[in-house]
C-alpha positions in Angstrom: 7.6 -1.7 -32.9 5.2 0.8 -33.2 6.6 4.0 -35.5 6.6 7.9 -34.0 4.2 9.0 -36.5 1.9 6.0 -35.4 2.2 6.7 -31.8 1.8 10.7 -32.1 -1.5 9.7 -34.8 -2.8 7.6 -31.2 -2.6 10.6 -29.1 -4.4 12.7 -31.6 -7.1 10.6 -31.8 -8.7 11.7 -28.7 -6.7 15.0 -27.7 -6.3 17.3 -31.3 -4.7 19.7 -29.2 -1.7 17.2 -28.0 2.0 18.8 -28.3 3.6 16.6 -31.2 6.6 18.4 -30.9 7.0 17.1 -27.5 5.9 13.5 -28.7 8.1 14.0 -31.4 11.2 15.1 -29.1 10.8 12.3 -26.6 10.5 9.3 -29.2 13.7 10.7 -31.2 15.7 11.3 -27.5 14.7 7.9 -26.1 15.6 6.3 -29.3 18.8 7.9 -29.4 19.4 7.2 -26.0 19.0 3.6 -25.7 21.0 3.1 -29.2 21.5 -0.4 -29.4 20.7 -1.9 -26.0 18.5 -5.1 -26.1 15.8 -6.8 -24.4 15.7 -10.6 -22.7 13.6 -11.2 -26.2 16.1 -9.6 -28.6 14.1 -7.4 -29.6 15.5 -3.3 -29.3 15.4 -1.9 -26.2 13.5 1.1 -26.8 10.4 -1.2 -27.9 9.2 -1.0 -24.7 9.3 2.5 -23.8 7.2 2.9 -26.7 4.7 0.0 -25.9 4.6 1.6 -22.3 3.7 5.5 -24.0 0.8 3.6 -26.1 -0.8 1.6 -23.1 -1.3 5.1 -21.5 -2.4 6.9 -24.3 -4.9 3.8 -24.7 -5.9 5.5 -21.0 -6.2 8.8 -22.9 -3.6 11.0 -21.5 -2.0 13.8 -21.7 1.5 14.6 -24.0 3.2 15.3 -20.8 2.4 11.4 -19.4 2.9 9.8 -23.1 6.1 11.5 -23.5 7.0 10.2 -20.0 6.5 6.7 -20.5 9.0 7.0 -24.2 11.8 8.5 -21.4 11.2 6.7 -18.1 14.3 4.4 -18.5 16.7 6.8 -19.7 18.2 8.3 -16.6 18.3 4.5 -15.1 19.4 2.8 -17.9 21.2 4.7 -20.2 23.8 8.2 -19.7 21.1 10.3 -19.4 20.8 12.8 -16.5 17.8 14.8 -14.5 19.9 18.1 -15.5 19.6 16.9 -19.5 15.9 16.4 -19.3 15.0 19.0 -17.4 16.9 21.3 -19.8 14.9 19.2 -22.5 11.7 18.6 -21.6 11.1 20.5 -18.5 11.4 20.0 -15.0 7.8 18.6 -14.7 8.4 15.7 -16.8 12.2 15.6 -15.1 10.9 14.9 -12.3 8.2 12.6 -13.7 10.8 10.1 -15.1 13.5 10.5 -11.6 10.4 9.2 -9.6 10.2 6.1 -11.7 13.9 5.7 -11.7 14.9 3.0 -9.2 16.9 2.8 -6.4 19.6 0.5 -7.9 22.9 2.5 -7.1 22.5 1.9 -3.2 24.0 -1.0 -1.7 21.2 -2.7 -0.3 22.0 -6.0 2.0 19.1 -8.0 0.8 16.6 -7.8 -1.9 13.7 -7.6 0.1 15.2 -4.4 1.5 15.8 -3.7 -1.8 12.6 -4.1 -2.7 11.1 -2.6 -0.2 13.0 1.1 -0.8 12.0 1.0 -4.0 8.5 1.0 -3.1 9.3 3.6 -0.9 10.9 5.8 -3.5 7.9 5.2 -5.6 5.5 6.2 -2.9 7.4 9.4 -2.3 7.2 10.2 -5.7 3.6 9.3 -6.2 2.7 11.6 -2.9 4.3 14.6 -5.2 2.4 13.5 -8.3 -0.1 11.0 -9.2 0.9 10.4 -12.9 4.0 8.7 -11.5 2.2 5.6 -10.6 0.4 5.5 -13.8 3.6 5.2 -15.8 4.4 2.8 -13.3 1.7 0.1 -13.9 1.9 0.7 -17.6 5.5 0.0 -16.9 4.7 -3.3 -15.2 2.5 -4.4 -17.4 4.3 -4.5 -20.5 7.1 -6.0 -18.3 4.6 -8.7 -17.9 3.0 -9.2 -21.1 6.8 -10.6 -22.2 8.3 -12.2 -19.0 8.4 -15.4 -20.8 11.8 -14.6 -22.2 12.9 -13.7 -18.9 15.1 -17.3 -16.6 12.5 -19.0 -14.4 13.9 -18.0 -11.1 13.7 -14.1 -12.2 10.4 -14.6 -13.8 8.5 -16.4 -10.3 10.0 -13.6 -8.2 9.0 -10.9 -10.8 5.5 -12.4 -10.8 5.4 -12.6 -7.5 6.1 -9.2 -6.2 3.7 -8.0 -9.5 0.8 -10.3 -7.6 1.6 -8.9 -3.8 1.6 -5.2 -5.2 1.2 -3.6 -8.5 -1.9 -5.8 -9.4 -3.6 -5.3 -5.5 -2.2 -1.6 -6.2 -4.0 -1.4 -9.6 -7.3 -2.6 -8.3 -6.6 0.1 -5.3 -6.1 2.2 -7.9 -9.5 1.5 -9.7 -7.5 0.1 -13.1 -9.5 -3.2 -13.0 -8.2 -4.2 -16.5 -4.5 -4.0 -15.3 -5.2 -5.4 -12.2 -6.9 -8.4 -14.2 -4.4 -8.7 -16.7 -1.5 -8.9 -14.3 -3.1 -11.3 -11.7 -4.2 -13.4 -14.7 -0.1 -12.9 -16.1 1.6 -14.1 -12.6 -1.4 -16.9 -12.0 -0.5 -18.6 -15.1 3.5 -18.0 -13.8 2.9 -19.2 -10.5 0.2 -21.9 -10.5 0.3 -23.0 -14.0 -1.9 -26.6 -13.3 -3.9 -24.8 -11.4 -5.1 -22.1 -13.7 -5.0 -25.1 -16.6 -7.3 -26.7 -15.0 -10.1 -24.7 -14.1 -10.0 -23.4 -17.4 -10.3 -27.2 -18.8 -13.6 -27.6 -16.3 -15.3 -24.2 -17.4 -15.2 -25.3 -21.1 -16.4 -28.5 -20.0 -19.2 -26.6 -18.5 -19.9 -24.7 -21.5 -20.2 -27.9 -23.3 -22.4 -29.1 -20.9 -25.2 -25.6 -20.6 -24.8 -23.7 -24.0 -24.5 -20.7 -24.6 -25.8 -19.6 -20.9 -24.3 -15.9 -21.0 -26.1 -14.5 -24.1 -29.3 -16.4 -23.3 -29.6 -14.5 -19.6 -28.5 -11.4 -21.5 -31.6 -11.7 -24.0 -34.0 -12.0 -21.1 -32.5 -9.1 -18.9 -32.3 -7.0 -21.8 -36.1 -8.2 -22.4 -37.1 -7.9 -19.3 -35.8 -4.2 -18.5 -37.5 -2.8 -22.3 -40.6 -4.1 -21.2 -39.9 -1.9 -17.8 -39.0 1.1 -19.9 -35.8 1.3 -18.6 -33.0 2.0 -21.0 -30.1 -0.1 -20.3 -27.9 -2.6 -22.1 -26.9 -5.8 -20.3 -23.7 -7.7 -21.0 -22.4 -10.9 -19.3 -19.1 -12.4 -18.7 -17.5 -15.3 -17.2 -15.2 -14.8 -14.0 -11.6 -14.7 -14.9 -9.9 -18.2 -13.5 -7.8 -16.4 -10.7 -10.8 -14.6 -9.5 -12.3 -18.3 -9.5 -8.8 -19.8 -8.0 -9.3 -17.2 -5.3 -13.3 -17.9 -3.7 -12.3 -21.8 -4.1 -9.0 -21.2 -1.5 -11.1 -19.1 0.7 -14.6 -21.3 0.9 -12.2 -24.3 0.4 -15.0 -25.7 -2.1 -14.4 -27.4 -5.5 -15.2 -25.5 -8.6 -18.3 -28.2 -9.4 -19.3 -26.0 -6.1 -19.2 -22.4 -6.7 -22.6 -21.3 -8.5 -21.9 -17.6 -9.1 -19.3 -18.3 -12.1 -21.3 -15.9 -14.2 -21.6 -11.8 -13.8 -24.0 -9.4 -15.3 -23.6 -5.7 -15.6 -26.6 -3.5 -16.2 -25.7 -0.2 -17.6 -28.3 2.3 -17.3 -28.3 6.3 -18.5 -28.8 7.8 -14.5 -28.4 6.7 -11.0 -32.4 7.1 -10.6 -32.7 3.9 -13.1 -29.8 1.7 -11.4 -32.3 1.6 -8.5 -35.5 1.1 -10.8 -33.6 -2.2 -12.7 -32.5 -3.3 -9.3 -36.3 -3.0 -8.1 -37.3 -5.2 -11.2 -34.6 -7.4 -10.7 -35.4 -8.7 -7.2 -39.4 -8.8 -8.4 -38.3 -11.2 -10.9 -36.3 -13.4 -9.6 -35.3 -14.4 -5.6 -32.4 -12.5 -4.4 -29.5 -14.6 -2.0 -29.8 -12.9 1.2 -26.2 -11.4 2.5 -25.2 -10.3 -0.9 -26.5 -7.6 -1.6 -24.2 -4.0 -1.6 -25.3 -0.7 -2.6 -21.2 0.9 -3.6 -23.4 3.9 -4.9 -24.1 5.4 -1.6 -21.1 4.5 0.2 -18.5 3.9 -2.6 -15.5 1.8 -1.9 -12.0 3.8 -1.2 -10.9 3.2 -4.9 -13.9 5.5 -5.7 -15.8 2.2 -7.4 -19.7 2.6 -7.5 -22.1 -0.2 -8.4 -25.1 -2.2 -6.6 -24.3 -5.6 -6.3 -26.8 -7.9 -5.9 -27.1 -12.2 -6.4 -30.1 -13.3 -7.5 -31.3 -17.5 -8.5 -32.0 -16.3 -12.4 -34.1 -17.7 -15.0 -32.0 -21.1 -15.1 -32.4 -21.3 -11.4 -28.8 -20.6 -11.3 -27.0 -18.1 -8.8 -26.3 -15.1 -11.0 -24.3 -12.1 -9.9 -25.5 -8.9 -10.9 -23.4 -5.2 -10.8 -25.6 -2.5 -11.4 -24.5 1.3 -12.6 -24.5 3.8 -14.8 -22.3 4.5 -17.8 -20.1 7.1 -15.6 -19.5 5.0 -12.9 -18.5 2.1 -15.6 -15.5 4.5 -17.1 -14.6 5.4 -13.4 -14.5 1.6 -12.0 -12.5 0.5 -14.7 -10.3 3.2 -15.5 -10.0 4.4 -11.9 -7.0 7.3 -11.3 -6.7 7.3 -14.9 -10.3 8.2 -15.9 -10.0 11.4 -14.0 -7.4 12.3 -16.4 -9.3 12.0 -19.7 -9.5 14.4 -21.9 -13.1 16.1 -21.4 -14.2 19.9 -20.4 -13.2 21.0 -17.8 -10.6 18.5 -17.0 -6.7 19.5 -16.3 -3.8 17.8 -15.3 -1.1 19.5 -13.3 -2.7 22.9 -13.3 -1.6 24.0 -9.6 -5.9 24.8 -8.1 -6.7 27.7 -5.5 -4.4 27.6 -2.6 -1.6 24.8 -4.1 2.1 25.5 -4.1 4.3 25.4 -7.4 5.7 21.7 -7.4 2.3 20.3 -5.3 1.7 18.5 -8.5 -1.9 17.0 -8.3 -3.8 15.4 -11.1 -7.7 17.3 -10.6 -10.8 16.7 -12.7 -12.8 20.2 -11.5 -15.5 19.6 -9.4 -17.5 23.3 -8.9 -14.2 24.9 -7.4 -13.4 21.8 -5.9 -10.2 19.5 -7.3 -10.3 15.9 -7.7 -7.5 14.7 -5.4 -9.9 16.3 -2.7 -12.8 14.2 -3.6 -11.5 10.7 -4.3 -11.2 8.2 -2.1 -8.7 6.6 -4.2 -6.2 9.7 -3.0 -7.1 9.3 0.4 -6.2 6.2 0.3 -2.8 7.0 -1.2 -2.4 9.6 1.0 -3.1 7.3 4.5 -0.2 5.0 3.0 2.4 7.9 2.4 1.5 9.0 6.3 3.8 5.9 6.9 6.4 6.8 4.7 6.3 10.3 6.3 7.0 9.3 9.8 10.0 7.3 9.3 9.2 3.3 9.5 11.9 1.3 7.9 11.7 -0.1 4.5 10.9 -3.3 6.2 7.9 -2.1 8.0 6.5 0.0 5.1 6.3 -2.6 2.9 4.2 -4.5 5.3 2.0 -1.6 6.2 1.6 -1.3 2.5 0.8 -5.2 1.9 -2.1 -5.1 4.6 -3.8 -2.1 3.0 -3.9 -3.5 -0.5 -5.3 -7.0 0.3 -7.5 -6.3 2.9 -11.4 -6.2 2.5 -13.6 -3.6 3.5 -15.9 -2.4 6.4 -17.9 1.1 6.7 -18.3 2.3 10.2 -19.2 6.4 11.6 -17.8 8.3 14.2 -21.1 9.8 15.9 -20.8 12.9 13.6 -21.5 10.8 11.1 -18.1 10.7 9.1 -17.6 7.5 7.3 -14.4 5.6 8.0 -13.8 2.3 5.4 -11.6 -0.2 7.2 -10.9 -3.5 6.3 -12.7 -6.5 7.4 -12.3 -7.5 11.0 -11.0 -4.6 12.3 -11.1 -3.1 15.5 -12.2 0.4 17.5 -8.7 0.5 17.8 -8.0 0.4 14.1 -10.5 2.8 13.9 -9.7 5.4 16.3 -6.0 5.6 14.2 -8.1 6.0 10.7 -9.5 9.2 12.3 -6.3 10.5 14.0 -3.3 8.5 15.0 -3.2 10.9 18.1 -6.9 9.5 18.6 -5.6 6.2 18.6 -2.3 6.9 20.7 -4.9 8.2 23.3 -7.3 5.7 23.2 -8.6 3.7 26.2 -12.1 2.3 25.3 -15.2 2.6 23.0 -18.8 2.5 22.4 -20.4 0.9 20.0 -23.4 1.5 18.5 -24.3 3.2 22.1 -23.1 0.2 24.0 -19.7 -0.2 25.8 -17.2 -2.5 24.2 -13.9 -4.2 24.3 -11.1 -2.7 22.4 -10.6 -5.9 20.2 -14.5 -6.2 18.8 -14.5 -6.5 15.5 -16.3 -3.9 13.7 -19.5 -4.7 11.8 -20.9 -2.5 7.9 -22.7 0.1 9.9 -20.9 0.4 13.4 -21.1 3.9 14.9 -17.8 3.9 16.9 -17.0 6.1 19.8 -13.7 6.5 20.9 -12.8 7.2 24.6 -9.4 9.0 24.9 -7.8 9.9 28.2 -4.3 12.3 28.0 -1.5 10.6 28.5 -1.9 7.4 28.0 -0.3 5.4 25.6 -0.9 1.9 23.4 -0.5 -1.2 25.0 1.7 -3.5 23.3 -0.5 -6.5 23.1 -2.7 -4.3 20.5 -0.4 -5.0 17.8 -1.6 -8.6 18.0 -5.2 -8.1 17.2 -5.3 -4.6 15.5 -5.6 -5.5 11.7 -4.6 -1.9 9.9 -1.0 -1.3 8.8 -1.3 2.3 9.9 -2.7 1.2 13.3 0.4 -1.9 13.4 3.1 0.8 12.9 1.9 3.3 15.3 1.4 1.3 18.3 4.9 -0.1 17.4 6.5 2.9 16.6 5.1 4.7 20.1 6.2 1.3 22.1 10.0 1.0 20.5 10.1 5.1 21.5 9.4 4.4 24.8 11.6 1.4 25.1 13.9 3.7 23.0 13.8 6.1 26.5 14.0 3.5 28.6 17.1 2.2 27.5 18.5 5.4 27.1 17.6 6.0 30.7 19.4 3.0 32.1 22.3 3.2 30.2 22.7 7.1 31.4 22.3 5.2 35.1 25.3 2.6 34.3 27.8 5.5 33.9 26.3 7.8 37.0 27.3 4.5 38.9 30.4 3.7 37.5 32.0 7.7 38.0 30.7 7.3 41.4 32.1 3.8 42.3 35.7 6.0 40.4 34.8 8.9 42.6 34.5 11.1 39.6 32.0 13.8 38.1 30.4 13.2 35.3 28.5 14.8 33.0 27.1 14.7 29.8 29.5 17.5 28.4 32.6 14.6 29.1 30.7 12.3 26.8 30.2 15.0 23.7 33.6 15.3 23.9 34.2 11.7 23.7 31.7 10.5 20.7 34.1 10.6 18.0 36.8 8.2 20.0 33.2 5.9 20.0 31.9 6.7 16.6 28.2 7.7 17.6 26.6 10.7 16.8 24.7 11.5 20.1 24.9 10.8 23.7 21.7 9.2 23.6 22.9 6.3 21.0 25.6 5.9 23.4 22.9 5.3 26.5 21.1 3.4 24.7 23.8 0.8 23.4 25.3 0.4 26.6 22.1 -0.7 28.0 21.7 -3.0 25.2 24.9 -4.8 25.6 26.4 -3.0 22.2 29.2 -1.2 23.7 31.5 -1.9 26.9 31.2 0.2 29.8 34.9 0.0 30.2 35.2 1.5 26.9 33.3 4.4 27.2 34.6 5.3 30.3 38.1 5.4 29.0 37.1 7.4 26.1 35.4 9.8 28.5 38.6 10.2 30.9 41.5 8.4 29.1 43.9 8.3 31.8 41.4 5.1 33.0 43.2 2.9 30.6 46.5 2.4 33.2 44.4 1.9 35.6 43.1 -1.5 37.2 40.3 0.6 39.4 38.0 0.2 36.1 38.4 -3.2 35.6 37.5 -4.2 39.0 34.6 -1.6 39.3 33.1 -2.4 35.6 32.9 -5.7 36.5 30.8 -4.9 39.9 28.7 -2.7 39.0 27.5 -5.0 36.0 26.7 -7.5 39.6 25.3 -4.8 40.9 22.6 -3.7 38.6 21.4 -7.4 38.6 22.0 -8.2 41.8 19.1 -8.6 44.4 18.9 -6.7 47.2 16.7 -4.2 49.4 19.3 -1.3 48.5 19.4 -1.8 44.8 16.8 -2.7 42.9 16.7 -5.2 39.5 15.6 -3.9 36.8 13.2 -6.0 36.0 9.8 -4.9 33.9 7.3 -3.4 36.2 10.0 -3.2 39.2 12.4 -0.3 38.9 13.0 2.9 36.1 13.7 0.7 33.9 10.9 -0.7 32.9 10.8 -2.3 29.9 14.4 -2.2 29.2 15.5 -5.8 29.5 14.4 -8.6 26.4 13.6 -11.6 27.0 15.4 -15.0 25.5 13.7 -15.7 22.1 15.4 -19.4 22.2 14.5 -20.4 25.9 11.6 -18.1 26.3 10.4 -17.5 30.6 7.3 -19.3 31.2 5.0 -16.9 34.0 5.7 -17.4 37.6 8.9 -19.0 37.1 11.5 -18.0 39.6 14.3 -15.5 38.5 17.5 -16.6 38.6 19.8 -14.3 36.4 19.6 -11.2 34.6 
């Protein structure tokens, strides 16, 4: 276990001006705090807060984000409370360590539900401050570097959810070496022979070639001196998830996959990136299709690189990543390299125009902060837009799933704006990346000039135009073809509004008929007065459940005029006006879809499903 003194000596290292009293404070509280308490390993508790504070002050940050990791399970896990470390430590880092506190006093009816709020909570408390998530991961990642003492059952669904989010999450992020660590964690947890065995064939391989990495090093490194461009060249092999992964989704043997190997060629400026690639691709064929230029359009993580395969000197495919030394710290570190300690850089230092509590982490750019430049906080921000209007936890953590795997396309509105969507989507799932109102309006496209079908898939390079028309709303089907999360939860959020109204509309027209048949007024006063004796808390829930079957007709009408519940009137007339509504006649219409108000209102069987054109027979 790493000592204070040791931990505070990290810190200085790269920030002399760090606040050791605060390091200092936190190590002696969170000691204190978690007392005797134990890990799955035996080992004291508080070892892991402290291995969490020094994986982020291996990122290089700040006091405040160091001193958060040593006190991010006190309020969860031990008597601790937000008012003692605010009083403490300060509200900033009180609110740092309540955002990573989880949601485990709520009685949740499943664990996926579970699950999913708690990504919710964290999302909330990552849209108020970045450094959140950073704790998070670090969190994570120790979790995972001693799972082993953890039962089976617990460790495969820990690994699990750490592969379907935090690692996708830190690659999002741009922390490549979390993101690789933790897939290469739950791939040994989860596929064991598998990851065994590809690591068996590539030393095979080894065997087979030699030393194959250090001799294409030598003659790239050659190659560029004679060129006078002043780079250094390193190689690696692919990790054997990364491997695991292109053999699932070519379905090819490893024997098959050439591109094992990748080089990176770090130059000094962006002006010699495009001079090595130059002499690269005079050197040696390049494989057409593979080649990416992440400088120009960088990915939404904020990663820049060329990318380029080429058949080297062995006459072996060779995968080559191209950039310069800034854009090396930035793809690996991601987030967290904006945070280093450099000139000009602060961390939750409120910018021009921000309110107190709008805590942002910004690297100054001119006048410009950070979080208004990176993709990587667009990106958050688009996710937190689903948070913001309401989904369940359910939904959110499938909207959430589909943005971190998914692959990536550029396309640009006519302007000339650049929207990154993921691989096979649609003008659809484009018109909601540049406005969901764009999307809720949409009712056809152009592409590249040319009029299209709403489910094209979208091509690098597309120019989209998006044809709108007020009033008009998305169609159902689109949620089978659109591929976004965003776009998926909007079309279903407008569609279960409207079926919402619907409902609420025919359930309002079951008690106009009823008081009629009774020969009584009603209004919607009478059934305000009424919702306690029904337990709902609008008049509207109450429409809407009687049109779904969820409450009794008779019941709400006694509750509405009690004096009903002697009589034998309501039975009679309950019972025909539920005939009525599905009966068919000329004078009163079934509500079927597409044949009366309303539309859209009834379900259909999920066990004995209609088939189209069969003959109605009861409602």
């Amino acid at each position: 276990m790493m000592r204070q003194y040791e931990l505070v000596e990290k810190v200085l290292t790269y920030d002399p001006q760090a606040d050791e009293t605060l390091l200092n404070k936190a190590y002696i509280y969170g000691y204190k705090k978690h007392g005797s308490q134990k890990r799955a390993s035996g080992d004291p508790y508080f070892s892991h807060p402290i291995e969490v504070a020094a994986i982020l002050a291996d990122l290089k940050l700040d006091s405040t984000v160091v001193a958060t990791g040593l006190l991010h399970d006190t309020i969860e896990d031990t008597d601790a409370t937000r008012e003692e470390i605010d009083k403490l430590f300060g509200e900033e880092i009180g609110s740092l360590v309540e955002g990573l506190t989880k949601i485990s006093k709520l009685k949740l009816t499943t664990r996926e539900t579970a699950q999913s709020e708690n990504l919710r909570k964290l999302f909330f408390a990552i849209s108020k401050d970045i450094r959140v998530l950073l704790v998070k991961l670090a969190d994570r990642l120790h979790n995972m570097r001693t799972i082993m003492f953890v039962k089976p059952e617990k460790r495969i669904r820990i690994a699990q959810e750490t592969m379907d989010i935090y690692a996708p999450l830190a690659g999002r992020m741009g922390i490549h070496f979390f993101r690789e660590e933790l897939e290469d964690i739950c791939f040994t947890i989860l596929n064991f022979e598998a990851r065994e065995t590809i690591i068996r064939r590539l030393k095979e391989m080894h065997e087979d070639e030699g030393d194959l990495l250090h001799d294409i090093a030598d003659i790239l490194n050659r190659k560029l001196k004679e060129f006078g461009i002043n780079a250094r060249v390193y190689g690696r092999e692919k990790r054997p998830y990364s491997i695991f992964r292109k053999m699932e989704r070519q379905s090819i043997s490893l024997e098959k996959i050439s591109d094992i190997y990748a080089f990176r060629i770090i130059t000094k400026n962006e002006d010699d990136c495009y001079r090595a690639l130059g002499l690269v691709h005079m050197e040696w064929p390049m494989v057409p299709e593979r080649f990416k230029d992440f400088i120009s359009i960088p990915k939404s993580n904020d990663y820049r690189s060329i990318h380029t395969t080429i058949i080297g000197p062995t006459r072996k495919r060779i995968e080559l990543q191209i950039r310069t030394e800034e854009m090396q710290e930035v793809n690996e570190f991601g987030i967290a390299s904006h945070a280093l300690y450099k000139e000009n850089v602060y961390i939750n230092s409120p910018s021009e125009g921000t309110m107190p509590g709008d805590n942002v982490l910004n690297k100054k750019l001119g006048s410009v902060p950070l979080s208004e430049k990176s993709n990587a906080f667009e990106w958050l921000r688009h996710i937190v837009d689903g948070l913001e209007d309401g989904d369940s936890p359910e939904e959110f953590l499938e909207h959430t799933k589909l943005e971190l795997f998914a692959d990536q396309a550029f396309c640009f509105t006519p302007k000339g704006r650049l929207i990154a969507l993921p691989k096979y989507a649609t003008p659809i799932d484009f018109a909601y990346a540049v406005h969901t109102d764009i999307g809720n309006t949409c009712v056809g496209c152009k592409i590249n000039g040319i009029v299209s079908p709403l489910r094209s898939k979208l091509n690098n390079g597309d120019e989209v135009e998006i044809i709108t028309s007020k009033g008009s709303k998305p169609q159902p089907i689109w949620e089978n073809f659109v591929v976004t999360g965003k776009a998926k939860l909007a079309i279903r959020r407008v569609n279960r509004e409207e079926r919402r109204k619907q409902y609420s509309h025919l359930g309002l027209e079951m008690l106009n008929r009823i008081f009629k048949k009774l020969k009584i007024e009603y209004t919607e006063h009478k059934l305000v007065a009424a919702l306690p004796t029904l337990a709902f808390k609008s008049v509207e829930e109450v429409y809407v459940a009687l049109a779904r079957n969820k409450l009794k007709l008779r019941d709400v009408t006694i509750a509405i005029v009690p004096r009903l519940a002697e009589s034998t009137d309501i039975d009679a007339f309950n019972s025909q006006t539920h005939f009525e509504l599905g009966a068919s006649s000329k004078t009163t219409p079934m509500p079927i879809r597409g044949a009366s108000k309303a539309h859209g209102a009834l379900r259909f069987s999920k066990k004995h499903p209609p088939i189209a054109g069969e003959r109605i027979v009861g409602i």
